[in-house]
Structure formats: C-alpha cells, structure tokens
C-alpha positions, -999 to 999 in steps of 0.1 A, spaced: 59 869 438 60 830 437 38 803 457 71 779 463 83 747 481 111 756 505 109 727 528 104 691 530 104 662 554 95 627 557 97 598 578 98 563 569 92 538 593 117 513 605 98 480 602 104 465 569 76 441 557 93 416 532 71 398 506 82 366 523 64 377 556 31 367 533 39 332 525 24 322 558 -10 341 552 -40 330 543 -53 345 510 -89 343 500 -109 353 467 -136 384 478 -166 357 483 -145 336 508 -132 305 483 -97 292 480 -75 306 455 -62 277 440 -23 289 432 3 289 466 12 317 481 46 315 465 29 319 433 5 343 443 37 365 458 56 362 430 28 374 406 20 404 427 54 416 423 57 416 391 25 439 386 32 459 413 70 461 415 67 456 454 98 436 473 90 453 509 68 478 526 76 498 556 49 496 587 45 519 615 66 512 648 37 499 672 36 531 691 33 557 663 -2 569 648 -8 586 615 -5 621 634 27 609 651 45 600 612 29 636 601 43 654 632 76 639 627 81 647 590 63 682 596 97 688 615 123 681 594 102 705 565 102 733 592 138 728 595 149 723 558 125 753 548 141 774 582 109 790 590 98 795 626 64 773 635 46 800 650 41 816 615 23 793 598 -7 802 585 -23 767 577 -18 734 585 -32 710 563 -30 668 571 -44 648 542 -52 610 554 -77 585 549 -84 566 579 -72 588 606 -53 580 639 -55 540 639 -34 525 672 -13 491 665 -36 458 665 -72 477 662 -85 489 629 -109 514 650 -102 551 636 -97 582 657 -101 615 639 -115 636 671 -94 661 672 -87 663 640 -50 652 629 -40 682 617 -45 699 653 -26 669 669 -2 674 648 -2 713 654 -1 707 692 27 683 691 47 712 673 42 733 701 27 758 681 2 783 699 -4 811 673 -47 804 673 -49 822 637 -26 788 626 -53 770 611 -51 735 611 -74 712 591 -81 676 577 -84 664 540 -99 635 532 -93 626 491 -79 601 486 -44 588 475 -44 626 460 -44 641 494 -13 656 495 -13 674 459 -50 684 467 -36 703 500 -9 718 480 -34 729 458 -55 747 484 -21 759 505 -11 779 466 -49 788 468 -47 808 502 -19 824 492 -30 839 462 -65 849 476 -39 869 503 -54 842 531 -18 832 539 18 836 533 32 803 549 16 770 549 23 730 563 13 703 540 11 667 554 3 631 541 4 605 565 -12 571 566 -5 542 586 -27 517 559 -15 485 575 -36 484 603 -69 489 577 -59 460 552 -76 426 557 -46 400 562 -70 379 542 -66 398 510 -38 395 486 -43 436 479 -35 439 516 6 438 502 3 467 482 -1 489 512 21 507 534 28 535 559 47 564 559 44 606 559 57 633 542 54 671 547 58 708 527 65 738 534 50 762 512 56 796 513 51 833 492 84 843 479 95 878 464 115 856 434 111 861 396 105 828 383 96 791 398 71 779 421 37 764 413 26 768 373 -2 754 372 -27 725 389 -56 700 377 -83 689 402 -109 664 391 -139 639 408 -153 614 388 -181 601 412 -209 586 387 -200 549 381 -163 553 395 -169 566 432 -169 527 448 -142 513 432 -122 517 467 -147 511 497 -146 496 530 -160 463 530 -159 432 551 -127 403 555 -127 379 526 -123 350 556 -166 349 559 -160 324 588 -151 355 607 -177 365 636 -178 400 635 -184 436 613 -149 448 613 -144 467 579 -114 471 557 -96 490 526 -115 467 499 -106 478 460 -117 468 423 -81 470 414 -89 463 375 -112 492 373 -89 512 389 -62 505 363 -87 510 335 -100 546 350 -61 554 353 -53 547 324 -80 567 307 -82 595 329 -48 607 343 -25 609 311 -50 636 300 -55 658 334 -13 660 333 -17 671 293 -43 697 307 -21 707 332 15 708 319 -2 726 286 -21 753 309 19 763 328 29 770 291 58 747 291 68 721 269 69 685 271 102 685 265 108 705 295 99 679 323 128 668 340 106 646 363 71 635 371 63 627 402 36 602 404 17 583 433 37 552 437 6 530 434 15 502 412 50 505 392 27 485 358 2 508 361 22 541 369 45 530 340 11 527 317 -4 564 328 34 580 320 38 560 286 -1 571 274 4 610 289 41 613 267 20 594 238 -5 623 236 24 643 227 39 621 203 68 619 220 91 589 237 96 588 273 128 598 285 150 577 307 146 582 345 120 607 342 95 586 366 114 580 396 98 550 417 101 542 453 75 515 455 98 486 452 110 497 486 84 514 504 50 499 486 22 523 490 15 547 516 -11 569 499 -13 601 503 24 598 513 39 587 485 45 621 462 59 640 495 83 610 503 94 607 468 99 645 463 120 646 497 141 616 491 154 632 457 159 662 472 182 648 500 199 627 473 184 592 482 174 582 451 202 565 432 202 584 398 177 606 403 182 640 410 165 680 409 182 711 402 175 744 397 152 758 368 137 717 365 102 717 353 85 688 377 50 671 374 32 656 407 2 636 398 -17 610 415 -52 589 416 -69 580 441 -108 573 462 -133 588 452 -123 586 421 -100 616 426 -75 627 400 -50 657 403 -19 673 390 6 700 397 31 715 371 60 732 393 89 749 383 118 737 407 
C-alpha cells in the first residue's frame, strides 16, 4: 500500500500584472524616505534578483476560496474520484478570503468548508480544515493528508493552496512585486501499488530569532491616516535563513527515503525568488559533492511571481499537463518538494512519481 498523488489542478488567474504596471508607483524605504534610484531602475534591479517579468492577480470577483474551489475541481477530475468520498479537506492560506480593493480578511467559515460547500459535497465525516504555515502550506497539508492515512484516519484526501496576496501588499513597497495569486490542489489517495508514493517528509519551525522576519506591519507612505496593515518582510534575513537552513532539511529528507542524489529527476521548490531558490538548490547538491544537473529546478516565477502556498501545487500540475517547455515527469521519477516560508517554516517531501 502507497500514500500517492493521483490528481492535480490549478488555476491561474487571467489578469497579468507586467513589471511596467509599477513604473507609475510610488516606492518608499520602510521609515517613509525617498528612494533615491527611479522606478525604472528600481524595476529593473528587482528582476534580476527575483527573475519576475509578470504576476497573475485575481479577477475582481474571485476570493482565495473561489481559486481553491476551482483548482479542487480539476484534481477531482484528473484523479477521477467521486467528491463525496473524501475524507479530508485541507486549504493552506495565509490571509484568508480577502474581497477586491479591501485588505480586510475573512476566514469565518473557514476556507476549507467554503470550499467544501461549493463542491457540493454533503458527506459530514468529510472533514474540512485550515492551515495556516506559511509559504509551506501546501507541502505541510500533504504531510498531514499522508499522515491520516497511515494512522488509518483516511483513505482519500483534498490538498489546497490558495492565496490572493495582492490585495495584502502595500503598493508603497517595492516587495509588493514579488507577490502574486493563484491555487493549486491534490488529490491524495491510499493505493494497493508496489512501489511510488510519498518516501519520506521534513517539517521544521525555527521560531527563536527567525519567527518575525515576515509580519504584518504598517504602509511605508507614513502620511497615510489610518492602521491598515500589510505583508511586511526582512527579505535579507530571509535569504540568509534559506540559505542555511533548507539545503540541509532536503539532505535529511532525500537521505531518510533511501535514494540517491543521483536519483532526483526534479525538485520542486517554492517559486519565491529565482536567486535565492537557485542558491538553496546549488548549496543542498553541494552537500553531496555533486554538480547540479540541467533542468532539474523547474521555475515558474518569471511568469507567475509568487503566490505562496500556491506555488509547489501549480508547478507540479503545469509539468504534469505538459506546460512547462522542457520539463517533464515520468514514471519511476524520484521528485523533491521543498519550500520556506512565515514562521520561519521549512519543509520537504521526497516522492517517488
């Protein structure tokens, strides 16, 4: 018996956010003072650390539950399972249901049971739930999904990320272009199979000097009259923390599956930042001694920026449905997801495809 993947979705919104759309803002250091470089130039410089041309936003219309609902069917479908046997439905998010032009957040019900009624499903012992982690959402739901399953608590389970980001950046910020929105959805299931599945899984929380590096704070315009917070980050930290922290939970992880470097086809990795992603992937192959291999870290980012905990989903379904130019999965292909995140959360998954 194997805990296994048999269905993904995603959706990807249709409003495309072009860096060009931010020449007209008005960026601002964190204590309110002019940054001295144009917006050209500050553009320019964030794409070549982040790797970020365009970002998708949510259609005004849509919440974070709508995107979830929406990608939760098309893993239903692709995984051909009927709805009503779901055991668990688990939504990982951040800032909950968020409606176009406020940045108020509405997570009562929780998203996971909007996203369960808009499914139509009425089976009551189809448990749906919240996660809050993080960027690491989504692998931390797969993680407890695999979890149920062994303890014998389920047999089928629904794992969402969904985030609709852009209506909690400050348009005063020049971090507000990393962001994104966007869902993607699992289907994970027990299969009578010999070999594949989940392998093995990392989970860690650094929360002693690292646990504020991402907070909500307030807009870096001061002039503005009122407490409205938003996504605030210490991006340096972050990339420092990364750096030191992640290459050696995926070691830990891919070593605990019993499988060889040499046997990843692909690593999955939160599409935070293309430099930094690049760093944690060049560091974790460097424990081993080893080069990394062409096209091994498929990237999205350039297109879709950062959506969270929707990124690894996405990513996994886009290869999947052969939209990723090069990149491909087959059959018997070892796979790492990783990703970092609030908190600071860091997780991993080794998963034989």
């Amino acid at each position: 018996m194997n805990i296994k993947i048999t269905g993904t979705g995603s959706y990807i919104p249709k409003i495309v956010q072009k860096n060009e759309a931010f020449h007209q803002h008005s960026f601002l250091n964190i204590d309110g003072s002019e940054i001295p470089s144009s917006n050209e130039i500050i553009v320019e410089k964030f794409k070549a650390i982040t790797g970020i041309s365009e970002r998708r936003y949510a259609e005004t219309h849509l919440t974070a539950s709508d995107l979830g609902a929406l990608a939760a069917e098309k893993a239903i479908k692709d995984a051909g399972v009927d709805p009503e046997t779901l055991d668990y439905i688990i939504l990982a998010h951040n800032f909950g249901d968020v409606k176009s032009g406020s940045t108020q957040s509405d997570i009562l019900p929780c998203l996971a049971a909007r996203v369960k009624n808009s499914l139509k499903i009425k089976n009551p012992k189809c448990v749906a739930y919240d996660i809050l982690f993080g960027c690491p959402g989504w692998i931390e739901g797969a993680i407890q999904a695999q979890a149920y399953i062994k303890a014998g608590m389920a047999k089928k389970c629904l794992v969402i990320g969904a985030e609709t980001l852009s209506r909690v950046v400050d348009p005063h910020d020049r971090d507000s272009m990393i962001y994104s929105d966007g869902a993607g959805a699992t289907v994970i299931e027990l299969l009578d199979t010999e070999d594949g599945g989940v392998l093995s899984h990392e989970s860690a929380s650094y929360t002693h000097d690292e646990v504020y590096h991402l907070f909500f704070g307030c807009s870096n315009n001061k002039s503005l009259d009122d407490d409205t917070r938003f996504i605030k980050m210490y991006g340096r930290k972050i990339y420092e923390f990364a750096l030191s922290n992640v290459p050696n939970a995926m070691k830990t992880c891919l070593d605990n599956s019993g499988y060889d470097i040499k046997d990843v086809k692909k690593i999955l990795i939160h599409q935070a930042n293309e430099k930094m992603d690049e760093a944690i992937v060049n560091r974790f192959y460097r424990l081993y001694k080893t080069p990394v291999p062409d096209g091994v870290m498929p990237m999205s980012i350039h297109k879709l920026g950062n959506s969270s905990v929707a990124t690894v989903p996405t990513l996994l379904d886009l290869i999947k449905n052969n939209q990723m130019e090069g990149h491909e999965i087959n059959e018997g292909d070892i796979i790492i997801f990783a990703s970092v995140g609030a908190g600071m959360h860091i997780n991993a998954i080794t998963y034989k495809y």
